[in-house]
TIMIVO-31570 format. One record per residue (C-alpha): residue number from 1; residue in one letter; chain; x negated, y negated, z negated. Coordinates in pm, whole numbers, plus 50000, padded with zeros to 5 digits. Last residue first. Layout:
<r seq="NUM" type="a" mol="A" xx="X" yy="Y" zz="Z"/>
...
//
This chain:
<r seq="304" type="x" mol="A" xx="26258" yy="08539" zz="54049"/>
<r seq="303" type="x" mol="A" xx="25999" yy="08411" zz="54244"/>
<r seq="302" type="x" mol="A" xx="25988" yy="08550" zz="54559"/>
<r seq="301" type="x" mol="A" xx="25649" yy="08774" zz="54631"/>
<r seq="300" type="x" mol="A" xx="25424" yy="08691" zz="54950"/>
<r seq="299" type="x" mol="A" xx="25376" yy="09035" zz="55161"/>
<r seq="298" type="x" mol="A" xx="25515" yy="08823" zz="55435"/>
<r seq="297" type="x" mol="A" xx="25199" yy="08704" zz="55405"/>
<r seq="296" type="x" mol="A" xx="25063" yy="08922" zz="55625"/>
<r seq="295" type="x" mol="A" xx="24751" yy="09087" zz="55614"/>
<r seq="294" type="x" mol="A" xx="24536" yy="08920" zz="55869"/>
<r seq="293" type="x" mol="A" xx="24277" yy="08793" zz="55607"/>
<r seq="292" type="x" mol="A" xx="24161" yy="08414" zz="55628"/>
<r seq="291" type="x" mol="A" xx="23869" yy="08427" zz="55647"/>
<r seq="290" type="x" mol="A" xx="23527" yy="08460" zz="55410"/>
<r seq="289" type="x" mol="A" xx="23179" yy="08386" zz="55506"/>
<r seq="288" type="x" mol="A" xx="22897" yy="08554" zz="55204"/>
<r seq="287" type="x" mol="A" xx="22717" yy="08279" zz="55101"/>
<r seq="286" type="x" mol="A" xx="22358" yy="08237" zz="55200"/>
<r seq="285" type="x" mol="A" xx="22444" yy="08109" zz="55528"/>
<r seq="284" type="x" mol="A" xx="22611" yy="07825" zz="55353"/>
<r seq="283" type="x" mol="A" xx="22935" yy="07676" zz="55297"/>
<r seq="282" type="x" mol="A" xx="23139" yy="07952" zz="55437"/>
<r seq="281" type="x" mol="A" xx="23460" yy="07876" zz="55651"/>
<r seq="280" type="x" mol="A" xx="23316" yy="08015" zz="56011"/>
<r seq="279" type="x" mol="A" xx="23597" yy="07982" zz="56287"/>
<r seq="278" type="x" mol="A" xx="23397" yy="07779" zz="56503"/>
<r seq="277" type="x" mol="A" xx="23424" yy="07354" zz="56502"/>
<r seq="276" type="x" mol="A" xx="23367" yy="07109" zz="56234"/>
<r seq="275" type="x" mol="A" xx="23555" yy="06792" zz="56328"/>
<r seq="274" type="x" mol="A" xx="23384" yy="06473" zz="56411"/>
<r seq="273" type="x" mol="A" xx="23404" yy="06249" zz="56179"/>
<r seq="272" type="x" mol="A" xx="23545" yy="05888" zz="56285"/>
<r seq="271" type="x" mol="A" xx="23438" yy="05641" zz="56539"/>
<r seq="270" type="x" mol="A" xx="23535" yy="05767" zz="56850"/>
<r seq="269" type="x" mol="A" xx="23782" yy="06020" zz="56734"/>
<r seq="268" type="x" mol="A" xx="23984" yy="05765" zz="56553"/>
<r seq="267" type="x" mol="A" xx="24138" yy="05932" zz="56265"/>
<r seq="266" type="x" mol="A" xx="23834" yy="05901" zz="56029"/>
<r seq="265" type="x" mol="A" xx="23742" yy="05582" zz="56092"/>
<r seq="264" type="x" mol="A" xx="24113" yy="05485" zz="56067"/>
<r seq="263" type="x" mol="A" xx="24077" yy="05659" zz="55699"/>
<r seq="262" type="x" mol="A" xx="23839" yy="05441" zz="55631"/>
<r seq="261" type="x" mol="A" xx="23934" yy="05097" zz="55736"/>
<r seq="260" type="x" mol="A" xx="24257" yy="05150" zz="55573"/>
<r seq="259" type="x" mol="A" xx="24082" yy="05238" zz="55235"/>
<r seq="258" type="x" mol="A" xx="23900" yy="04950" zz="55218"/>
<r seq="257" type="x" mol="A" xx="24214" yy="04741" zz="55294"/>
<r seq="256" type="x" mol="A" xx="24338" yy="04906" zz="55025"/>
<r seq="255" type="x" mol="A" xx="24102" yy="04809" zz="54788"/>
<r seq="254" type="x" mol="A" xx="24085" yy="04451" zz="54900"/>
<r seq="253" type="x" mol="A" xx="24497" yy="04401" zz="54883"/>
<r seq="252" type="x" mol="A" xx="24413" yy="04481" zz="54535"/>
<r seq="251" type="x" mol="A" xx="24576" yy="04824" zz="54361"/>
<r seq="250" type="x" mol="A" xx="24937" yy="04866" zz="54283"/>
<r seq="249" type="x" mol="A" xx="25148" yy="04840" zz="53994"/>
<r seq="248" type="x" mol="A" xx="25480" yy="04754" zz="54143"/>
<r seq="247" type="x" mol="A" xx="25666" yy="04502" zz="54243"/>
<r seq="246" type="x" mol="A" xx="25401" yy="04250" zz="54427"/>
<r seq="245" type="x" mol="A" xx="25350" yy="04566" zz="54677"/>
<r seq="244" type="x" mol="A" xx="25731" yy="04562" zz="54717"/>
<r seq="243" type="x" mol="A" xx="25690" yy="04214" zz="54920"/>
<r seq="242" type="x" mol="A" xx="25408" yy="04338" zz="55131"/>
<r seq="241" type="x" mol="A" xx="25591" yy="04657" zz="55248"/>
<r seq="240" type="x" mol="A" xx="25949" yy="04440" zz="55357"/>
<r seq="239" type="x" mol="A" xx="25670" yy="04233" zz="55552"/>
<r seq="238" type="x" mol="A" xx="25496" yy="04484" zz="55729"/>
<r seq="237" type="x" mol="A" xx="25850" yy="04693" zz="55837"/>
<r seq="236" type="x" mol="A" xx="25954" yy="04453" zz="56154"/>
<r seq="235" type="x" mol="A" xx="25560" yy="04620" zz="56261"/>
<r seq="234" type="x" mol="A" xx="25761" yy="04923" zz="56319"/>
<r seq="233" type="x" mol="A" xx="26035" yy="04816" zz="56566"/>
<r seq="232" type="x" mol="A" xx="25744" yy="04627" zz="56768"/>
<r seq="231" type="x" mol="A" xx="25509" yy="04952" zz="56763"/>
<r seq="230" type="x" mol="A" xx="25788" yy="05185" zz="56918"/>
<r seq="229" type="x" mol="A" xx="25843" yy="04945" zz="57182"/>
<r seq="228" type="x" mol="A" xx="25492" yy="04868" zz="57213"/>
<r seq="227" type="x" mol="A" xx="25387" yy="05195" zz="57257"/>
<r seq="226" type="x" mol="A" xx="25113" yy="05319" zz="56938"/>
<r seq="225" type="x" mol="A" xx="24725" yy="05277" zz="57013"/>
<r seq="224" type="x" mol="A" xx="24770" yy="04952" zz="56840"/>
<r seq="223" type="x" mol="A" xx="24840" yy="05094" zz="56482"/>
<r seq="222" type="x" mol="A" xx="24994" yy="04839" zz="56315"/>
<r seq="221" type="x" mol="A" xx="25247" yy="05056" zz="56165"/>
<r seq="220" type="x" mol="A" xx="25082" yy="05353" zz="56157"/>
<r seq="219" type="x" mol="A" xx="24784" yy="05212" zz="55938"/>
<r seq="218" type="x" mol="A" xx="25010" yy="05031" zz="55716"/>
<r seq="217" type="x" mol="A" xx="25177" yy="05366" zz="55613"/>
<r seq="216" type="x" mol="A" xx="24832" yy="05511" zz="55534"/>
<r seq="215" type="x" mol="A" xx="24665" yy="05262" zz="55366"/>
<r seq="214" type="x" mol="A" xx="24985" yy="05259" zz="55191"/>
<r seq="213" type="x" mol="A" xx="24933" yy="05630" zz="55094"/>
<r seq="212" type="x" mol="A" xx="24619" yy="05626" zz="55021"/>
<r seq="211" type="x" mol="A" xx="24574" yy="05360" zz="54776"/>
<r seq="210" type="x" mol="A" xx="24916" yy="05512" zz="54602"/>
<r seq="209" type="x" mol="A" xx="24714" yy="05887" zz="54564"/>
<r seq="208" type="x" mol="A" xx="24445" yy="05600" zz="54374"/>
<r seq="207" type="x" mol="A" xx="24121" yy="05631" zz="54536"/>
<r seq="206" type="x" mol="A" xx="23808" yy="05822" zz="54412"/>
<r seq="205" type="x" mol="A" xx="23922" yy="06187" zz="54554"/>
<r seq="204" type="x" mol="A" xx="23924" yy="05928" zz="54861"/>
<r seq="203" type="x" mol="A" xx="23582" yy="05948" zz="54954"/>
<r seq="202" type="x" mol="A" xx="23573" yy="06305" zz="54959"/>
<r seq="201" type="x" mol="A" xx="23781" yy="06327" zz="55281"/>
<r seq="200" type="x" mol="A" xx="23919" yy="06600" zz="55370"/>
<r seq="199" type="x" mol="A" xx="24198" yy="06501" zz="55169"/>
<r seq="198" type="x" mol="A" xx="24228" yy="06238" zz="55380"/>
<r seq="197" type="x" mol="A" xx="24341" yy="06401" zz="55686"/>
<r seq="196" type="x" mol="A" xx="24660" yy="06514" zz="55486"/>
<r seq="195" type="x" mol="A" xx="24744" yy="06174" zz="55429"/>
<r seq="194" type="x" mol="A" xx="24687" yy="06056" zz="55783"/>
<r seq="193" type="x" mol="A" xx="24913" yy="06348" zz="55874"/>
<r seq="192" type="x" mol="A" xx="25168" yy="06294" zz="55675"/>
<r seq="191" type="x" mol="A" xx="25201" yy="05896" zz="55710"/>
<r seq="190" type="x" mol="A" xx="25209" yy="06015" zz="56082"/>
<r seq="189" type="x" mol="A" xx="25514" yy="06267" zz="56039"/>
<r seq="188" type="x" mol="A" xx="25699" yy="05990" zz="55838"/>
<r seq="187" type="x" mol="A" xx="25672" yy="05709" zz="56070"/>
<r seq="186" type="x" mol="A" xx="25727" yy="05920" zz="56391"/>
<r seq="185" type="x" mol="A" xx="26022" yy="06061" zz="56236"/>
<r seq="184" type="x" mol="A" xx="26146" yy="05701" zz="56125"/>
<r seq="183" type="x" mol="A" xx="26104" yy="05589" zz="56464"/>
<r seq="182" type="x" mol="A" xx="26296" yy="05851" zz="56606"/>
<r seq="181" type="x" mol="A" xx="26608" yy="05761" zz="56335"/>
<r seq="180" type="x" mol="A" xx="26562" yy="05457" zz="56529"/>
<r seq="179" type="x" mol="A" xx="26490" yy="05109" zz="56334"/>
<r seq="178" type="x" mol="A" xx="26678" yy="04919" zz="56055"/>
<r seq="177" type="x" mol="A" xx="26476" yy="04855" zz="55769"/>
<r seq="176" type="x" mol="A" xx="26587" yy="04706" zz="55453"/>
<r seq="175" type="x" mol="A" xx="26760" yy="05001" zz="55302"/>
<r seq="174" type="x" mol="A" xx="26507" yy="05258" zz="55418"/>
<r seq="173" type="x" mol="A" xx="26216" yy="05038" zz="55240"/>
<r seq="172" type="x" mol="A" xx="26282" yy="05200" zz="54909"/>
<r seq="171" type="x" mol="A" xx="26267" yy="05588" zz="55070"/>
<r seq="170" type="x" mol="A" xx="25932" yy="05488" zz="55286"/>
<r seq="169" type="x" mol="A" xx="25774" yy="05371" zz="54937"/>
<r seq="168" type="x" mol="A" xx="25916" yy="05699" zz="54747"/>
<r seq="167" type="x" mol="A" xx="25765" yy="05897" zz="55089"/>
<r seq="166" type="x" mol="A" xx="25423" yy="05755" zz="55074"/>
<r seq="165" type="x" mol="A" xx="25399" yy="05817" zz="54710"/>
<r seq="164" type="x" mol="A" xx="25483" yy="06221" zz="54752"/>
<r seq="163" type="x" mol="A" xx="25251" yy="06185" zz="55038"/>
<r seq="162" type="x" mol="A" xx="24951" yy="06076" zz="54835"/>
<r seq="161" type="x" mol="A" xx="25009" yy="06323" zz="54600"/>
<r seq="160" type="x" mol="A" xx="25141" yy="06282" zz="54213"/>
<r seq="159" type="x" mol="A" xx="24933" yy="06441" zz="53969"/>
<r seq="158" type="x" mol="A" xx="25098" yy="06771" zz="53830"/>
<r seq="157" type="x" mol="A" xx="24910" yy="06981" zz="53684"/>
<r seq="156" type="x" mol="A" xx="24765" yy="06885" zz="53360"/>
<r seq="155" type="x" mol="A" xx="24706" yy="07213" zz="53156"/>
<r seq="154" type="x" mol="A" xx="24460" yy="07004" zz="52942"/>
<r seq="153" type="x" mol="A" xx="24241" yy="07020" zz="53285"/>
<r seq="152" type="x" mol="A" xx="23938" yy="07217" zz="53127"/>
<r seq="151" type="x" mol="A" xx="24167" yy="07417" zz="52990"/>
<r seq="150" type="x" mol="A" xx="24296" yy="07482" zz="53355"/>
<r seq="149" type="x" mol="A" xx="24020" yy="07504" zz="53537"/>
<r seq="148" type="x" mol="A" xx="23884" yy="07770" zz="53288"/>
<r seq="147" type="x" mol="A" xx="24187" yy="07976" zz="53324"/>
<r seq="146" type="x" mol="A" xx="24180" yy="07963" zz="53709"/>
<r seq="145" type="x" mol="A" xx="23819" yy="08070" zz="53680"/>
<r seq="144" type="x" mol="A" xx="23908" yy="08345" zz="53498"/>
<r seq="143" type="x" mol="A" xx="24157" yy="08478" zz="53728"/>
<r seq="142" type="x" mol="A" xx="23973" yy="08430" zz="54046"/>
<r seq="141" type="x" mol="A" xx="23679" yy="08630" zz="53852"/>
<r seq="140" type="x" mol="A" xx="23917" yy="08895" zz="53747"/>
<r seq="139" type="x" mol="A" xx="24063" yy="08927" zz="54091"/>
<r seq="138" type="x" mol="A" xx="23734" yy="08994" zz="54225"/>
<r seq="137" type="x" mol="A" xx="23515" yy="08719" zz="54475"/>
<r seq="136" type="x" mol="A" xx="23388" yy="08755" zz="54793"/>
<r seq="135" type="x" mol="A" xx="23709" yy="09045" zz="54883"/>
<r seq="134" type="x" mol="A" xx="23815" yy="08893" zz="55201"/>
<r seq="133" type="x" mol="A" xx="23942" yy="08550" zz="55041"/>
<r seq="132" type="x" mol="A" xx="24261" yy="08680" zz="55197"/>
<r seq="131" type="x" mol="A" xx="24243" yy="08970" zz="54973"/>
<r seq="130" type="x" mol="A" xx="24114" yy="08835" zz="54669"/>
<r seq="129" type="x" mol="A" xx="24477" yy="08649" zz="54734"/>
<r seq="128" type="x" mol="A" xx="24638" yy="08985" zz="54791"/>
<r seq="127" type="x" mol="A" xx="24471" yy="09104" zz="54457"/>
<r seq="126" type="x" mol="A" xx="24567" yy="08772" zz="54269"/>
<r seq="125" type="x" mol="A" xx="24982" yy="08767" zz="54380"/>
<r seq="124" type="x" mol="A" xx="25064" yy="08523" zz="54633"/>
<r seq="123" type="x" mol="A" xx="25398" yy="08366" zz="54456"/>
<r seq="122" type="x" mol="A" xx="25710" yy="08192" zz="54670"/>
<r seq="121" type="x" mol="A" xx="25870" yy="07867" zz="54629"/>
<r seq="120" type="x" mol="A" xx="25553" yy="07671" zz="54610"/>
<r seq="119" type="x" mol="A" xx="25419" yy="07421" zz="54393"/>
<r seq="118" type="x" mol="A" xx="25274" yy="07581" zz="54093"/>
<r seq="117" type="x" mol="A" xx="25200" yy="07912" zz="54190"/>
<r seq="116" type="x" mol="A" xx="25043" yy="07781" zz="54463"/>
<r seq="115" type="x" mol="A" xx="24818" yy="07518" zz="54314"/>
<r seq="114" type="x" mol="A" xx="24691" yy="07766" zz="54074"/>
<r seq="113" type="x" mol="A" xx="24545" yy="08033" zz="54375"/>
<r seq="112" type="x" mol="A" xx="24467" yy="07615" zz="54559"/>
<r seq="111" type="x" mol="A" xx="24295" yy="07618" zz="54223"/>
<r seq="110" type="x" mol="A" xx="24112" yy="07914" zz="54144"/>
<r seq="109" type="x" mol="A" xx="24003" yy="07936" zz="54575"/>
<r seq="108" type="x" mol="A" xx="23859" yy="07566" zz="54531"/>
<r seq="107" type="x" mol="A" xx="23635" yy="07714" zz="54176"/>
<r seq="106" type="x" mol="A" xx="23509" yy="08018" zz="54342"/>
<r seq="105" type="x" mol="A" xx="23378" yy="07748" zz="54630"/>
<r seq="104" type="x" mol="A" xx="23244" yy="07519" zz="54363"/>
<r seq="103" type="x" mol="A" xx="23079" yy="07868" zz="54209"/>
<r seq="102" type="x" mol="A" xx="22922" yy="07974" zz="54558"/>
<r seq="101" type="x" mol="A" xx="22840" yy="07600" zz="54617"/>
<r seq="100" type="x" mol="A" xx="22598" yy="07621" zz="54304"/>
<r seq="99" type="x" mol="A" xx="22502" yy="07257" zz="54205"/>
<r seq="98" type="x" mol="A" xx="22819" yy="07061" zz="54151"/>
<r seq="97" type="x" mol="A" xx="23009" yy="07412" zz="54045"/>
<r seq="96" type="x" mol="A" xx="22727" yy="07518" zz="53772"/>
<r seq="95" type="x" mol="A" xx="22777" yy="07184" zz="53566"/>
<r seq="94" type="x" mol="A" xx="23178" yy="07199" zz="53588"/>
<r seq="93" type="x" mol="A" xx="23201" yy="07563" zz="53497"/>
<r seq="92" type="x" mol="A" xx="22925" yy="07470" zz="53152"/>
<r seq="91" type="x" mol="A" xx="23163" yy="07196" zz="53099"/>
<r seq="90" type="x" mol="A" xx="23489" yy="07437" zz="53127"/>
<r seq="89" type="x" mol="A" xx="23336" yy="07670" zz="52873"/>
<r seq="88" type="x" mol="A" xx="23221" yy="07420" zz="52620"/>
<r seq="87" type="x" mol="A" xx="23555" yy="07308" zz="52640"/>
<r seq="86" type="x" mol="A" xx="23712" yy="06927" zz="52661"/>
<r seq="85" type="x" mol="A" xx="23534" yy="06899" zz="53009"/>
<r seq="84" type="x" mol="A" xx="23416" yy="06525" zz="53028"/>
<r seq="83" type="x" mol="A" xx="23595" yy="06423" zz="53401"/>
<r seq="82" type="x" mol="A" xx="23478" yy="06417" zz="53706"/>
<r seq="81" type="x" mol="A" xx="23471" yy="06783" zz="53832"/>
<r seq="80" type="x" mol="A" xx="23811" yy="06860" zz="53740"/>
<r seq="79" type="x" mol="A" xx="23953" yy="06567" zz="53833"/>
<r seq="78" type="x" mol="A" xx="23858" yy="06645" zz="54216"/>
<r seq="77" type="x" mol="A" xx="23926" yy="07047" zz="54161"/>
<r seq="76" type="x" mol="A" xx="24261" yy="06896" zz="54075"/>
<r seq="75" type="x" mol="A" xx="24313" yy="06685" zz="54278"/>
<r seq="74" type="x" mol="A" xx="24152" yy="06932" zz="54590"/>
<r seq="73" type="x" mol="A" xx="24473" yy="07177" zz="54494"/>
<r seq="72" type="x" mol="A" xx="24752" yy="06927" zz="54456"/>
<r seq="71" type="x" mol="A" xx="24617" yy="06825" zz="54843"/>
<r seq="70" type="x" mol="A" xx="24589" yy="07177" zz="54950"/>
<r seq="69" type="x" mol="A" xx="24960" yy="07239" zz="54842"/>
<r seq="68" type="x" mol="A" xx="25025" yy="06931" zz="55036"/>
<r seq="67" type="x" mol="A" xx="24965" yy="07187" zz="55283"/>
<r seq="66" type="x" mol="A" xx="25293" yy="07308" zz="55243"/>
<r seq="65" type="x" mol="A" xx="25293" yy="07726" zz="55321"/>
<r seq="64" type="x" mol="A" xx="25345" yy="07882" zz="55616"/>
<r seq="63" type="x" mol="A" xx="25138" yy="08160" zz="55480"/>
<r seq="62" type="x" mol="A" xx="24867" yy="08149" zz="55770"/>
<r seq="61" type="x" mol="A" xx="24891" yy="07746" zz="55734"/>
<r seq="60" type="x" mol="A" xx="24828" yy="07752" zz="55393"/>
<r seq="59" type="x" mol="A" xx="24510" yy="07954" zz="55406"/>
<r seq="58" type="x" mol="A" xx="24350" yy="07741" zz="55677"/>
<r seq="57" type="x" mol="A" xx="24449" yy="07480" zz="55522"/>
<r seq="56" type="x" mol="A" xx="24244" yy="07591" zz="55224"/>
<r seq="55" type="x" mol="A" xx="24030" yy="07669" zz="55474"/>
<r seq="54" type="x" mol="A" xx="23969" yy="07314" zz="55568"/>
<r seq="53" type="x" mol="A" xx="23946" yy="07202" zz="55248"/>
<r seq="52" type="x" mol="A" xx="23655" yy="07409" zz="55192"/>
<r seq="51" type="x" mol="A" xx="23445" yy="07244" zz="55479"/>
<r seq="50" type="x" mol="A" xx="23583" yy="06948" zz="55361"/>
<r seq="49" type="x" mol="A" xx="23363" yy="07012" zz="55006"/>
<r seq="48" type="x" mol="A" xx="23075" yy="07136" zz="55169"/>
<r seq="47" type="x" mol="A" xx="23014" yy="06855" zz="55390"/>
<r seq="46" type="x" mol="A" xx="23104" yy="06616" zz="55062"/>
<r seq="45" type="x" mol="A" xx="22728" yy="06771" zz="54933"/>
<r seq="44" type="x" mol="A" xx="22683" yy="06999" zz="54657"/>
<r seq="43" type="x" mol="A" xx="22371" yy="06889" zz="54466"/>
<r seq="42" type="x" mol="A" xx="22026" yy="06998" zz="54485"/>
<r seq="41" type="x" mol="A" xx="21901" yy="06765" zz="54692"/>
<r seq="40" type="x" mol="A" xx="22047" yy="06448" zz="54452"/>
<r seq="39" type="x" mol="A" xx="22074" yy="06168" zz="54655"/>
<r seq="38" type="x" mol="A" xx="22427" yy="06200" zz="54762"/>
<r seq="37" type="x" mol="A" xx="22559" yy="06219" zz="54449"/>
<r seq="36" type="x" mol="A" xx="22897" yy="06358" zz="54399"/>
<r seq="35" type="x" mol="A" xx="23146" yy="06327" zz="54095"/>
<r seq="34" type="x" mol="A" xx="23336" yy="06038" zz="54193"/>
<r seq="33" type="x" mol="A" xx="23434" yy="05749" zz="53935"/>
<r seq="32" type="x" mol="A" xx="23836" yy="05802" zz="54021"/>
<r seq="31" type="x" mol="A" xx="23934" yy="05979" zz="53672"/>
<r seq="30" type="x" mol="A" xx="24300" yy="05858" zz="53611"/>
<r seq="29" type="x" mol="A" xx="24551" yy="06140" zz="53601"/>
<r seq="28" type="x" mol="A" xx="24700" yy="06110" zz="53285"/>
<r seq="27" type="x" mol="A" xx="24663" yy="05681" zz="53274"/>
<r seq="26" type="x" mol="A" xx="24641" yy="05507" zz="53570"/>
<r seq="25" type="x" mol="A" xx="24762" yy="05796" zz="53787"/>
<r seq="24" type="x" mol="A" xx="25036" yy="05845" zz="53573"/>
<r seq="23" type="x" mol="A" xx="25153" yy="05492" zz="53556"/>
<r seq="22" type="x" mol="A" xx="25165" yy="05471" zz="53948"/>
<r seq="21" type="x" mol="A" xx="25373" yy="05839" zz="53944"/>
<r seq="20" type="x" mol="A" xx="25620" yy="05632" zz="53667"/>
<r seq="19" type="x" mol="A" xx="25679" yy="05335" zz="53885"/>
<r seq="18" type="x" mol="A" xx="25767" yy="05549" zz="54193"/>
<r seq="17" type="x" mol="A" xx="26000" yy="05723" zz="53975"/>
<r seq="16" type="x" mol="A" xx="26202" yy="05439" zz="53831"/>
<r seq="15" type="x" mol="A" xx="26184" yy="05255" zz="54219"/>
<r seq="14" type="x" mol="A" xx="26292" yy="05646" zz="54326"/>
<r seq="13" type="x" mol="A" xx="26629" yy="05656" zz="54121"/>
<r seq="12" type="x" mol="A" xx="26690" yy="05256" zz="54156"/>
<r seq="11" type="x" mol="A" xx="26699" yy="05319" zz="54517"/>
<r seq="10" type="x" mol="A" xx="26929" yy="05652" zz="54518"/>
<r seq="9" type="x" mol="A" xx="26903" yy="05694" zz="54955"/>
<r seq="8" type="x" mol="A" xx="26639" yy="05950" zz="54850"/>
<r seq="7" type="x" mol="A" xx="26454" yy="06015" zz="55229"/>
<r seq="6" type="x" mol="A" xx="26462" yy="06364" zz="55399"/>
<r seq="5" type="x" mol="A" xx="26757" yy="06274" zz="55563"/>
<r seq="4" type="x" mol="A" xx="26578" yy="06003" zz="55649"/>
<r seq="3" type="x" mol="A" xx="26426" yy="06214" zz="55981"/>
<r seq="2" type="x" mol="A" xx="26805" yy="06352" zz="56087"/>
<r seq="1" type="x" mol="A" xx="26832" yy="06720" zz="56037"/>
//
């Protein structure tokens, strides 16, 4: 399959839906004022948060799953967190979760558990998921904690991902730009990764999924590490990018410029976070560790 095969050709189709995922996030889905503080000793820390990212892509990557399941997941968990809960339940969940990293941790395993079922093509049923969590937590409390997230989210789901915005933006350029269908792979499978790498990030659960994903597109495209024959055709796509940024409802050119000096921090290796290494997942020594399990997930059930 060709790279823009996996991009909508239907411009007025995606421009429509493009403008309706930026007026989600500013309105459904808007709750970017962070729920962290670094100060506080006896608060969760952003550590512990990529730490349970990671196994969430741990997890999807042992089921062959889409990790942008991981990033519907964290959005959730994200929003979650930094909004008023509407239930006395979910506000007591949220209060315990920012200061006990055994319940934030329950809380990540409710909703990737929740993510799944939502996104994917296949179901993990709760006592194969307790499973793979190796047993730290019962299928009753993964199940009740799923509820709670769930009032507590109004039963909103669905927030657009940064990579779901990325690829409406690649999909309007497509008619303007004419570079290699190689290109185009290289294009997309970057955007993806420097998306995916900033879910890890706590610092952008408070940025607009749209922030991200033209930080991320303008990233590759200037990106000087990149050949110069490849990094010629792309730069040809700056300009096309700056006009649809007047279009639509995006944030200041100052916002996401913050946001591309971040996430190049974080994708240079010289500058940027150095990854955790070792096989351990658990936030603390206190907390029991947890793998991935070696069952299979070919025991995964089809929906129906």
């Amino acid at each position: 399959m060709k790279p823009t095969e996996n991009l909508s050709r239907n411009t007025e189709a995606v421009a429509e839906s493009l403008a309706a995922m930026i007026k989600r996030e500013l309105t459904t889905f808007s709750c970017y004022d962070g729920y962290l503080n670094p100060s506080d000793p006896n608060m969760i820390t952003a550590d512990d948060r990529m730490k349970l990212v990671d196994w969430c892509y741990d997890i999807v990557d042992h089921c062959k799953l889409s990790r942008e399941t991981v990033a519907s997941a964290m959005e959730m968990v994200d929003r979650f967190l930094s909004m008023l809960s509407n239930s006395a339940d979910a506000a007591l969940v949220s209060d315990e979760a920012l200061i006990d990293q055994s319940k934030f941790q329950l809380l990540t395993i409710a909703a990737l558990y929740t993510s799944i079922k939502i996104n994917e093509k296949v179901a993990i049923s709760s006592d194969l998921f307790a499973e793979m969590c190796s047993h730290v937590y019962t299928v009753e409390e993964i199940e009740d904690m799923e509820r709670t997230l769930l009032i507590g989210l109004s039963w909103r789901c669905h927030a657009p991902t940064a990579h779901q915005v990325g690829m409406s933006i690649l999909s309007l350029l497509l008619p303007y730009v004419d570079i290699p269908e190689v290109t185009w792979g290289f294009l997309m499978d970057e955007m993806r990764y420097l998306t995916e790498l900033a879910v890890r990030d706590y610092y952008f659960s408070t940025q607009r999924a749209s922030t991200v994903a033209l930080a991320a597109i303008f990233n590759v495209i200037n990106d000087t590490s990149t050949k110069e024959r490849r990094r010629r055709e792309l730069l040809g796509i700056g300009a096309f990018l700056s006009v649809m940024m007047e279009c639509f409802n995006f944030d200041h050119p100052n916002q996401i410029a913050a946001a591309r000096s971040r996430l190049k921090s974080l994708a240079n290796p010289k500058i940027g976070v150095q990854e955790e290494d070792g096989d351990d997942k658990s936030l603390d020594d206190s907390i029991k560790t947890f793998k991935v399990s070696n069952r299979s997930c070919s025991q995964k059930q089809k929906r129906k």
